[in-house]
C-alpha positions as CSV (number, residue, x, y, z in Angstrom):
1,X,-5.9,-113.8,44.1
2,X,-2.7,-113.1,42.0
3,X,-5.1,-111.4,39.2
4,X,-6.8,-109.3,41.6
5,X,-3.5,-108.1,43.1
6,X,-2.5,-107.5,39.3
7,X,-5.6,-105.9,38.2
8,X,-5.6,-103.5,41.8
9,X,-1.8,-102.7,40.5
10,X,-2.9,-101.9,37.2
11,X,-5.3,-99.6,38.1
12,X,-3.3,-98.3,40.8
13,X,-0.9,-97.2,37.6
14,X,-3.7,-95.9,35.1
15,X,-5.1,-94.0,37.9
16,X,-1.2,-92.0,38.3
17,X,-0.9,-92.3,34.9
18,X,-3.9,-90.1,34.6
19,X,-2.6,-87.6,37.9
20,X,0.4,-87.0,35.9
21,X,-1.2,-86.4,32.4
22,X,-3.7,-84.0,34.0
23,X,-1.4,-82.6,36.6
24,X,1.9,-81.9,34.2
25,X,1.7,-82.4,31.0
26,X,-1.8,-81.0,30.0
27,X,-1.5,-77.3,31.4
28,X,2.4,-77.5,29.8
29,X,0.6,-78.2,26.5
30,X,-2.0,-75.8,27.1
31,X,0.5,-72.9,28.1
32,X,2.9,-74.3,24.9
33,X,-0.2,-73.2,22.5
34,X,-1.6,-70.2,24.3
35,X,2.1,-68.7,23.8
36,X,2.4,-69.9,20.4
37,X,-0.9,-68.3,19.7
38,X,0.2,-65.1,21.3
39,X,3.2,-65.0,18.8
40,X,1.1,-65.4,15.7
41,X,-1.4,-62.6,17.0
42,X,1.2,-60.8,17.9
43,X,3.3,-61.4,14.2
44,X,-0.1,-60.5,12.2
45,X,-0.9,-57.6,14.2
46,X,2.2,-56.1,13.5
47,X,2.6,-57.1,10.0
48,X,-0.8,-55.5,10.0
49,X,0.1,-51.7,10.9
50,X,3.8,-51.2,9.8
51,X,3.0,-48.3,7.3
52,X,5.7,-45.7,6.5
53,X,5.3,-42.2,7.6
54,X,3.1,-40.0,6.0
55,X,0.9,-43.3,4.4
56,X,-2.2,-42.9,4.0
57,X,-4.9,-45.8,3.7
58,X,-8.7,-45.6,2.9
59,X,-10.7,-48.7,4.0
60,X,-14.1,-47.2,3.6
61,X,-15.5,-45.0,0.6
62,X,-18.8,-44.5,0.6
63,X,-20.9,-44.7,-2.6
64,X,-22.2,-41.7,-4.5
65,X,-25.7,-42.7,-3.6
66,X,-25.7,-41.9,-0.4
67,X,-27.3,-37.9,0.3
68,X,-29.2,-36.2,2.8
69,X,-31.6,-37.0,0.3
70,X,-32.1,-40.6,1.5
71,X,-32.8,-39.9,5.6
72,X,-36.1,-38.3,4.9
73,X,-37.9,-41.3,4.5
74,X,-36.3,-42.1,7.9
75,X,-38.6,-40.8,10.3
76,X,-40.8,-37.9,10.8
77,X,-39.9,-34.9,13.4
78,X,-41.4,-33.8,16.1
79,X,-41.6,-30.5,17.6
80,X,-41.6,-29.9,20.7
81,X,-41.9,-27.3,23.4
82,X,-39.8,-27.5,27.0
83,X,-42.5,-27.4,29.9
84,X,-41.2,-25.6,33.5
85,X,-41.3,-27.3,36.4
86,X,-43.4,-24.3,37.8
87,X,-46.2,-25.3,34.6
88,X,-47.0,-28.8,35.8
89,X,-46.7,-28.1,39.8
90,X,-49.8,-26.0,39.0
């Protein structure tokens, strides 16, 4: 009898245990890291974009290859003519 009230106890105290773990300190963790993630997002975006005035920077250049030259093979075209609504109620 006097385990069974001690086992009912202990599990009476893992089961709070596990209220207040999920209840408290979880989401206090969670929001601790989803604001120190915020600051380092934050801290590299704006390390990111702090140019002086009148700085100019190029983060594409295109090769020389590329010409008009290289769409023709792209398709084929297709003229058309624009048909009234008058032509095909007729």
């Amino acid at each position: 009898m006097k385990t069974l009230f001690i086992f009912f106890i202990s599990l009476i105290i893992v089961f709070l245990l596990f209220h207040l773990f999920f209840r408290y300190i979880l989401p206090w963790l969670l929001k601790r890291w989803v604001k120190l993630l915020m600051k380092n997002t934050v801290e590299t975006s704006n390390y990111e974009y702090k140019k002086t005035e009148g700085e100019v920077n190029v983060d594409y250049i295109p090769s020389e290859n590329n010409t008009k030259s290289d769409f023709k093979d792209s398709g084929e075209y297709v003229d058309f003519e624009e048909i009234d609504e008058k032509d095909i109620k007729e």
